[in-house]
C-alpha positions as CSV (number, residue, x, y, z in Angstrom):
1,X,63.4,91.4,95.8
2,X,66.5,93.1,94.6
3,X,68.6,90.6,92.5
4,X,72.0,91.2,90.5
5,X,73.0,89.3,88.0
6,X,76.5,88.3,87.1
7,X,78.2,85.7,84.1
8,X,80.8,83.6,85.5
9,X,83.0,80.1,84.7
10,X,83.7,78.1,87.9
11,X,84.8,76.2,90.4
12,X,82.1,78.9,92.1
13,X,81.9,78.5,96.0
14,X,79.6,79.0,98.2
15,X,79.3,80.1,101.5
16,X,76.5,81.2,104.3
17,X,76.3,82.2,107.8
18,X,79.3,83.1,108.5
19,X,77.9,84.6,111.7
20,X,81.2,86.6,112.3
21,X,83.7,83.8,113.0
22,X,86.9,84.5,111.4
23,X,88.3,81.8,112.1
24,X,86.0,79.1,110.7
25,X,85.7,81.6,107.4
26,X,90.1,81.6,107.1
27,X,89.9,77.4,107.1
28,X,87.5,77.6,104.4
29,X,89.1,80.0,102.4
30,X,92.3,77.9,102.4
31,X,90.2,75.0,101.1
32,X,88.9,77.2,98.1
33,X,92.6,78.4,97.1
34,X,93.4,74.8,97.6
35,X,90.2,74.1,94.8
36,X,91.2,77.2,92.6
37,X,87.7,78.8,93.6
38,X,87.9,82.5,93.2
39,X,84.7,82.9,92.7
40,X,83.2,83.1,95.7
41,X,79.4,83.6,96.9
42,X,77.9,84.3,100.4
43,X,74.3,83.9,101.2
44,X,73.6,86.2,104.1
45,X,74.2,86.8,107.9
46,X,77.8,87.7,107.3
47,X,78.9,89.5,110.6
48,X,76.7,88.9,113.7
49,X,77.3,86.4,116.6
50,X,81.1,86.1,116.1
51,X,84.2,87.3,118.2
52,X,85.9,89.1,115.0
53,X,82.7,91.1,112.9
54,X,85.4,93.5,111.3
55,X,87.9,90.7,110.5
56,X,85.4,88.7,108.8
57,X,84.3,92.0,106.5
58,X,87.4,92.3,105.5
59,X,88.4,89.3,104.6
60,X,85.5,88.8,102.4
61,X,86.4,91.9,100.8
62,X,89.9,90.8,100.1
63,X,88.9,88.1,98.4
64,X,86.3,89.6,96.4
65,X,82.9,87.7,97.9
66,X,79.8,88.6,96.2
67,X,77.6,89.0,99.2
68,X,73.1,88.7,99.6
69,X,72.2,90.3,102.8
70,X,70.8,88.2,105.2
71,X,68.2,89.1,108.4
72,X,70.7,89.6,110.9
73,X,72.9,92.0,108.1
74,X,69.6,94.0,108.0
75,X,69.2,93.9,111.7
76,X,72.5,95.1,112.3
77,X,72.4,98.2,109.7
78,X,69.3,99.8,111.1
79,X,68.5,98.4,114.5
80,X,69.3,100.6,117.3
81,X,69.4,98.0,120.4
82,X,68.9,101.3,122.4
83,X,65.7,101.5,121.7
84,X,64.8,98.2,122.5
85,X,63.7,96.9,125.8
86,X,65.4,93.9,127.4
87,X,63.0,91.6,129.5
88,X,65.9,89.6,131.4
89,X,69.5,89.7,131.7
90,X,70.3,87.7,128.7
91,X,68.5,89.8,126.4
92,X,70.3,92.6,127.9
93,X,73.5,89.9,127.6
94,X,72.4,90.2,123.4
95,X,71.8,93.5,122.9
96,X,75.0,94.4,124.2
97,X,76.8,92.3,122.0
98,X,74.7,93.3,119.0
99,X,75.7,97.0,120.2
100,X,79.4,95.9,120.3
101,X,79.2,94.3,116.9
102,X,78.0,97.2,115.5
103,X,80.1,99.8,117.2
104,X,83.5,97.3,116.0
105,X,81.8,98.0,112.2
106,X,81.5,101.6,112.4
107,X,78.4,103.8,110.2
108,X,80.4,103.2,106.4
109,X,79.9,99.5,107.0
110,X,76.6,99.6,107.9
111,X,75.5,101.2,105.5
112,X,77.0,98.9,102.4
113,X,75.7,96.6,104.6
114,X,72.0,97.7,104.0
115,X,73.0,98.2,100.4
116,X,73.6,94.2,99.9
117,X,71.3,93.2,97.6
118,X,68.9,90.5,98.7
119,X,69.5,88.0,96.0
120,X,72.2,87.3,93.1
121,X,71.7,85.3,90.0
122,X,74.6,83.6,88.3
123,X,74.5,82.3,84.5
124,X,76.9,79.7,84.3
125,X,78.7,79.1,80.0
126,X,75.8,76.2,79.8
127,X,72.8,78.9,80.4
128,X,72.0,77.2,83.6
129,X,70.3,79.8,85.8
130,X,72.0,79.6,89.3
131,X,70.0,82.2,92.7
132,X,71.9,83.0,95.7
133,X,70.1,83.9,98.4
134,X,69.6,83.6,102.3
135,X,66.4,82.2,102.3
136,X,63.8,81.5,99.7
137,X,63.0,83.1,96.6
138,X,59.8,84.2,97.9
139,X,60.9,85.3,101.2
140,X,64.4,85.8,101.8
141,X,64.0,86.0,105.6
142,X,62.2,82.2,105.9
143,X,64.1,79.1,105.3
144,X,64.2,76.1,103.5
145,X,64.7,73.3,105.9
146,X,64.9,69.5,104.9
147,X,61.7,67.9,106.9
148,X,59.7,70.3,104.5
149,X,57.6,68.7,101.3
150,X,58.6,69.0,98.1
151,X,55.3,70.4,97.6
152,X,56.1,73.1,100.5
153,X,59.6,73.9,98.7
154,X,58.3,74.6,95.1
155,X,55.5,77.1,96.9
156,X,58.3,78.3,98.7
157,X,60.0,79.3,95.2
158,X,57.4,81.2,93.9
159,X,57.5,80.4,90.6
160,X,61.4,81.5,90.5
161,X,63.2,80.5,86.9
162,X,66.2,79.4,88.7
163,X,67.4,76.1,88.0
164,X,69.6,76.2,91.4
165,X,68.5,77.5,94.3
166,X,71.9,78.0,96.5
167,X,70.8,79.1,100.0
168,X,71.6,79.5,103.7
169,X,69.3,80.5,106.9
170,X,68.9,76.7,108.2
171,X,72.7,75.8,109.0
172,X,71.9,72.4,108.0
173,X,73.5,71.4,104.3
174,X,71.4,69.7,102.4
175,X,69.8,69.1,98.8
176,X,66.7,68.3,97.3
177,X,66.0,67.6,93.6
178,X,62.4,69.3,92.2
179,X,60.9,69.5,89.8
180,X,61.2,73.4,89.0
181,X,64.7,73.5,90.6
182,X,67.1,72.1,92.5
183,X,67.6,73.2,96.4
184,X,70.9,73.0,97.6
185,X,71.7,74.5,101.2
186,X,75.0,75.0,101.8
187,X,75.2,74.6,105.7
188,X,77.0,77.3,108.2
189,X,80.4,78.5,108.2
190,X,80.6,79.9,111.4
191,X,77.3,78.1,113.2
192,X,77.2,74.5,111.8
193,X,75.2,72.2,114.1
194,X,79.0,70.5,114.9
195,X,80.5,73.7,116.1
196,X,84.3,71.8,115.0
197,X,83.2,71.9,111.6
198,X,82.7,74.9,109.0
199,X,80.7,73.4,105.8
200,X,79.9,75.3,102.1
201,X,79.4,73.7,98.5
202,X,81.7,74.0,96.0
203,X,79.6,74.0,92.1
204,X,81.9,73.2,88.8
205,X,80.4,73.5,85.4
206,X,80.5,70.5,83.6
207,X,79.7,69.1,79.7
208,X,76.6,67.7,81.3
209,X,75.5,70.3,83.9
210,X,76.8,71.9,87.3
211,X,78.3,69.5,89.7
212,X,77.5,70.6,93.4
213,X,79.9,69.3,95.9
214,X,78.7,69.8,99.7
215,X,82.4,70.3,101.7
216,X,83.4,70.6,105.3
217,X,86.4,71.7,106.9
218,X,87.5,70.9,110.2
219,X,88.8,74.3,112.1
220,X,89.3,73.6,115.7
């Protein structure tokens, strides 16, 4: 899996799926100038599903988000929906939209697109060892989700030296405390399960470890 690794002081934020939704991305930006957070992280699935793909690149670019690439990034730098049948007409409904998305993009996009790297690793001043990614460290395409085991989370980390897992893929925020690592997942930005609501996490280094702080703000 291809990682990068970076040295940073925080608050650190983090986002995930933003799914395209510009709008539910510009009310949590506000919240992050509002917490000084210029560091900002974004675990996957960046542009697809939402009414504004190209506004949503951008802003992340203005703001300098440090992006992992997520299934439906892949999906959308090499897929071409020509070539795939559509059984009914709402597969035909989703293949035009996926066409749309990426013809809104353009080829230059795409292709930093399927240059995201899949994972990023963060060492905060205190040495503690922080992964972004969409999914898991041993697959980023699967998810955790919070009715698995703790046994079925620490396989799912594949003996990863993390000592914070920050991910997306489920929607749902949640943590779990391990015993290799800590799971934190950060929720959606532009697909929460309350679609009023656009959550992330903010993390701030303290004397006695990282503080995680699940947040949500409300955008419509």
């Amino acid at each position: 899996m291809s990682t990068r690794t970076e040295t940073v002081t925080g608050p650190l934020a983090f986002l995930a799926d933003i799914h395209g939704n510009l709008a539910a991305l510009d009310a949590v930006l506000q919240e992050l100038r509002d917490a000084r957070a210029v560091n900002i992280y974004v675990a996957g699935d960046l542009l697809l599903g939402g009414d504004d793909p190209l506004g949503v690149w951008k802003r992340l670019q203005e703001v300098n988000a440090r992006c992992v690439r997520g299934p439906s990034d892949l999906a959308l730098a090499v897929l071409d929906p020509a070539r795939v049948p559509a059984r009914d007409d709402a597969q035909r409904a989703a293949l035009a939209r996926f066409q749309e998305t990426r013809d809104a993009l353009g080829e230059v996009i795409l292709a930093r697109l399927r240059r995201l790297p899949l994972a990023l690793r963060i060492e905060l001043p205190d040495k503690t060892d922080v992964l972004v990614v969409h999914g898991t460290p041993r697959d980023p395409d699967e998810c955790f989700t919070a009715d698995l085991s703790d046994d079925e989370m620490e396989s799912l980390l594949a003996d990863d030296p993390a000592d914070f897992v920050l991910c997306g893929g489920s929607h749902v925020p949640f943590a779990r405390e391990l015993d290799a690592a800590r799971i934190i997942s950060v929720g959606s930005v532009g697909e929460c399960t309350d679609p009023t609501l656009a959550c992330f996490a903010l993390l701030r280094p303290t004397a006695s470890g990282p503080l995680v702080e699940p947040r949500h703000v409300r955008y419509r």
